[in-house]
N, C-alpha and C positions, 0 to 999 in steps of 0.2 A: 570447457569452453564458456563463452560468457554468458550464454544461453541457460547453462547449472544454475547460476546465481541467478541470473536473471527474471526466469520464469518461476522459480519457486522463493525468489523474496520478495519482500511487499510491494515495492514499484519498479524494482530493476530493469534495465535494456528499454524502457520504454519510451526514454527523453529521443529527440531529434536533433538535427544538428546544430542545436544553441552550444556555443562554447563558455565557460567559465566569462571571457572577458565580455561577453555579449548579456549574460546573468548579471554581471555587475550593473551594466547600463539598466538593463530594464530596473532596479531594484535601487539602484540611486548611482552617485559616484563614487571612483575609491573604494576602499577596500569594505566587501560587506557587511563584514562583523560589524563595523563603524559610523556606518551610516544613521542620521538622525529621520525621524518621519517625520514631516508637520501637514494636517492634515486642514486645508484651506476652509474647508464646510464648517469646521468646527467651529467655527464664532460666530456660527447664524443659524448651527443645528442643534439643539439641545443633546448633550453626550448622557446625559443621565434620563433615562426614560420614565422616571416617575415624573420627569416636567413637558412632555408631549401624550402622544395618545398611549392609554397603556395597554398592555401587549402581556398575551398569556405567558406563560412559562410552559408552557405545553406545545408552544411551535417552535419548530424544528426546522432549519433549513441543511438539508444534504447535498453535498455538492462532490459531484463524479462517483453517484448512484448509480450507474449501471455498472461498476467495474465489480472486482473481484469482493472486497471490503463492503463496499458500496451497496451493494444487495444486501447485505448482511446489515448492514448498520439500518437501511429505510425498514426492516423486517422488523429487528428489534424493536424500534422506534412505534411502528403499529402497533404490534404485540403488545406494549406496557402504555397504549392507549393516548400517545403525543399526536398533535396535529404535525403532517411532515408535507413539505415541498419537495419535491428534487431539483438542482440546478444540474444540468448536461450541455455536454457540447453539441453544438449545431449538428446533428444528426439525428435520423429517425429510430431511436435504438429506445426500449421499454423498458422501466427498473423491474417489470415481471412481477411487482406491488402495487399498478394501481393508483399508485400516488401520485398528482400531478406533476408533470415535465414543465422546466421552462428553460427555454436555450441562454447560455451563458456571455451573451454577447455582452460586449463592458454599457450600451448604452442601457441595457436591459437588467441591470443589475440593482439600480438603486428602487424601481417598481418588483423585485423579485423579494427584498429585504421586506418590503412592508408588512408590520406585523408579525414580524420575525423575533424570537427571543434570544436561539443559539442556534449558532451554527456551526455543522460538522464538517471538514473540507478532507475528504475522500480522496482528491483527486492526485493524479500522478502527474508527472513531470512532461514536458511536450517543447516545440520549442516557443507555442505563443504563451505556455501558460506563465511567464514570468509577468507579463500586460495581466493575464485575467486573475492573478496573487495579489498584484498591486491594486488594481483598481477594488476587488471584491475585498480587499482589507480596509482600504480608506474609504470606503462607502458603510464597512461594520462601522467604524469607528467614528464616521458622521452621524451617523443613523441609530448609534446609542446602543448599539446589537450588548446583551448581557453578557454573553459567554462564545469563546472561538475556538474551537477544540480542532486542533492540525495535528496529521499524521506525516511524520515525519522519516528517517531511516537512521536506525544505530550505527554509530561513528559517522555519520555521514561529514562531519565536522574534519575527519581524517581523510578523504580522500578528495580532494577539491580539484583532480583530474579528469574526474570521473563527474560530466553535465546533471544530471541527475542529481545524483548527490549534491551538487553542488547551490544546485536548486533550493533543493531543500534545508539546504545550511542557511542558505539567505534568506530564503523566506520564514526562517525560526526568530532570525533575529531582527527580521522588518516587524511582524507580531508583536513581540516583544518592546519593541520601542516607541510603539503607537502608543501603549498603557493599556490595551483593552486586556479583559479579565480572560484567559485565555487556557487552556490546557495543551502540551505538548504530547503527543503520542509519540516516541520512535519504538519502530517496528524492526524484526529481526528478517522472519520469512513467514509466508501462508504457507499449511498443509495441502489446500487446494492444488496449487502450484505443482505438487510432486504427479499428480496424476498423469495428466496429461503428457509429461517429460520423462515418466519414469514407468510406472504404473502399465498402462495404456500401450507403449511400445512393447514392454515386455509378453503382455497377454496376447498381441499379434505379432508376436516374434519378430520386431522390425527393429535395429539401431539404437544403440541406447547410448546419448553423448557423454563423455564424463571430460574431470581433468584429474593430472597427479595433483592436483593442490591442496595442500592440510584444512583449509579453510570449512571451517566449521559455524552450523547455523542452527537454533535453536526454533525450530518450525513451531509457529502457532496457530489452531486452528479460527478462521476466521469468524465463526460464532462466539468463541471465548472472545475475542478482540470485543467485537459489539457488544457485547453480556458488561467485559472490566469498562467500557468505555462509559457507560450509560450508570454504573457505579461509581465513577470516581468524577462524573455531571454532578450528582447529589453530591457529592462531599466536599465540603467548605474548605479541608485541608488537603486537596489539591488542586485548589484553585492557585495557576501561578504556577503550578510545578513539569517539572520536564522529566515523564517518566518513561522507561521502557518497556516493552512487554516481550516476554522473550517464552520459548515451550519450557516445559520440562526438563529437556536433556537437547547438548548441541551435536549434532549429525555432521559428520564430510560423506558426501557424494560416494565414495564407495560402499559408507556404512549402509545407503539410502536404498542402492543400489541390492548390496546381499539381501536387506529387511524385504523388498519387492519379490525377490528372489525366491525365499522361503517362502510366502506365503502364499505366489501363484505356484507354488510348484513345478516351475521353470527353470530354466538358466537365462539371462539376458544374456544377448549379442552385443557386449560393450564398444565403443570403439572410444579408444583413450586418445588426448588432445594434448599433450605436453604447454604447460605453462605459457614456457621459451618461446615455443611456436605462436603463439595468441599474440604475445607483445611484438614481436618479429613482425609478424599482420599488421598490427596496428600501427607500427613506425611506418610501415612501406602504404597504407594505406593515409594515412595525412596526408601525404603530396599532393594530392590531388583535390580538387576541388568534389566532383562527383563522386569520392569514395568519404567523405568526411562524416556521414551519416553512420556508414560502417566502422569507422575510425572509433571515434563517439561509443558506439557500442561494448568493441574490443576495448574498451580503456577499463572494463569490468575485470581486465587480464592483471593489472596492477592491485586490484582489490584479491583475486584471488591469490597473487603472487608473497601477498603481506602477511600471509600469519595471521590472519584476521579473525576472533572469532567473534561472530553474530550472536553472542549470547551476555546474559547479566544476571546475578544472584534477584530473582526476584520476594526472596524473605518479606522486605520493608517495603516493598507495594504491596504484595498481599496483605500484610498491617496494614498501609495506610486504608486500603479501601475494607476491611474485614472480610477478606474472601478465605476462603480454604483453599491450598493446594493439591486437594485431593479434587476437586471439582474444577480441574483442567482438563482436557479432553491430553493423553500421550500420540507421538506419533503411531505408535506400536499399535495402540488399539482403535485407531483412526484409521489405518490402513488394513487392519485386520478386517473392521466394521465391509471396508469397501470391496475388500479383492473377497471375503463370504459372500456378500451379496453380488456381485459380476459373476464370481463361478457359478452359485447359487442359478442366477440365469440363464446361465450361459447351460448350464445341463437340462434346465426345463428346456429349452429352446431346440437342445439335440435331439429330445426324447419327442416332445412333439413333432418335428421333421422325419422322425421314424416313422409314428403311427401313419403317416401322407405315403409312406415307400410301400410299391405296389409290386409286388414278384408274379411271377408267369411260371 
């Protein structure tokens, strides 16, 4: 179901009921690939920052730091000793870092830049976020920001039915046409993502969704993502580049499924969702106005329906950035790491409960 893909790749299911032709609008007219930017500030704001005040290379501005990514990236960020902001959406939610919050309202965006070097934009797909793309790009680009590092979704360029994705196709090539010095991330799926949806039902023996779809996805742990990301910051030779970061090895949903299987030493209670059925959904769900949100979702039924796989030879990013591929975290032993330590507790916790048990 669209939930598989959804929860355990990098932003899936989580756009709103923006539609493709409502994406275009926020993002300009016409088709989006094609769209020119001209950014009105620029002839009265200095685009090169060696001619206004200058600005460390050590701040950082993170934007949609509370998400899944977003933790991970403000951590790293402290850890190797950068000054970090977080920009978040109008909500009381904590990056759990420490590091200042500022809400992301568009009038509050060009006093949030100040003093800002690079920014990393974390954030997922929603239906205002094509306003807060726009605005927080041509405010980089007035504001002389060095570096724009967006995370973006592999193929996303292929499925332009699908809000979300679609999002993020437009907003690679709105970046891109500003001039600013920019890096592309597209992402396959988080390991995180498997827990909760897979993991977790199984060790309480509840439901576990699947689909028959081949649709294969190369899970990347989201500390590796922040680790290559802040690597290939430093490197001059991918500045400008649109890379991908993909696991080890690409996984379908069964495979995910027996791996959980084995290692809780359980069976999961599958309940399988035929393809057919999802798309069936999603047609009879368009009609209506109040089911569009849901529609929107199920269009994840065409991504799984395609053969699609979420993976890419990552050889020549490891070159580019001088990483070794032996110093990727696998799924295998990411999930091994987890369901040791759950059982792990979960037995102290029964043994403790013993010693409390009183007989007469």
């Amino acid at each position: 179901m669209p939930t598989t893909l959804a929860r355990s790749g990098p932003y899936m299911g989580r756009a709103g009921p923006a539609s493709p032709a409502h994406i275009r609008t926020m993002l300009g007219s016409g088709s989006c690939c094609r769209l020119v930017v001209t950014c009105n500030a620029q002839t009265v704001v200095p685009t090169s920052i060696g001619q206004g005040t200058p600005v460390r290379q050590t701040s950082i501005l993170v934007v949609g730091a509370t998400g899944t990514l977003g933790r991970q990236v403000v951590r790293r960020t402290l850890d190797e000793g950068y000054d970090v902001r977080c920009l978040v959406r109008r909500r009381p939610i904590s990056s759990g870092t420490g590091a200042p919050l500022w809400s992301s309202k568009p009038e509050t965006i060009p006093a949030t830049l100040v003093g800002i070097h690079t920014i990393i934009d974390c954030a997922t797909g929603r239906p205002e976020e094509p306003i807060r793309a726009v605005a927080l790009i041509q405010c980089a680009k007035a504001m002389g920001i060095q570096k724009y590092v967006f995370y973006s979704i592999h193929n996303c360029d292929k499925h332009p039915e699908v809000p979300l994705m679609e999002i993020k196709h437009c907003t690679v090539k709105f970046i891109q046409d500003t001039g600013l010095d920019y890096i592309i991330i597209r992402l396959c799926g988080f390991m995180q993502g498997l827990i909760g949806q897979y993991a977790v039902p199984i060790l309480e023996e509840k439901s576990v969704w699947g689909t028959d779809a081949p649709t294969r996805i190369a899970y990347m742990d989201t500390q590796d993502v922040a680790r290559l990301t802040f690597i290939a910051m430093r490197n001059e030779k991918a500045s400008k580049k649109l890379l991908t970061f993909a696991g080890p090895r690409a996984w379908t949903t069964q495979e995910v499924i027996t791996l959980c299987e084995r290692l809780a030493g359980q069976d999961a209670n599958v309940t399988t969702v035929p393809v057919a059925v999802l798309r069936f959904t999603r047609q009879m769900t368009r009609f209506f106005q109040w089911t569009n949100d849901v529609a929107d979702r199920l269009a994840f039924s065409e991504v799984l329906s395609s053969d699609t796989i979420f993976s890419v030879p990552m050889n020549d990013t490891y070159q580019l950035l001088g990483v070794d591929a032996k110093d990727i975290l696998t799924l295998e032993k990411y999930l091994q790491d987890y369901f040791t330590n759950i059982l792990k507790k979960l037995k102290n916790l029964k043994a403790q409960s013993k010693q409390t048990d009183i007989f007469f």
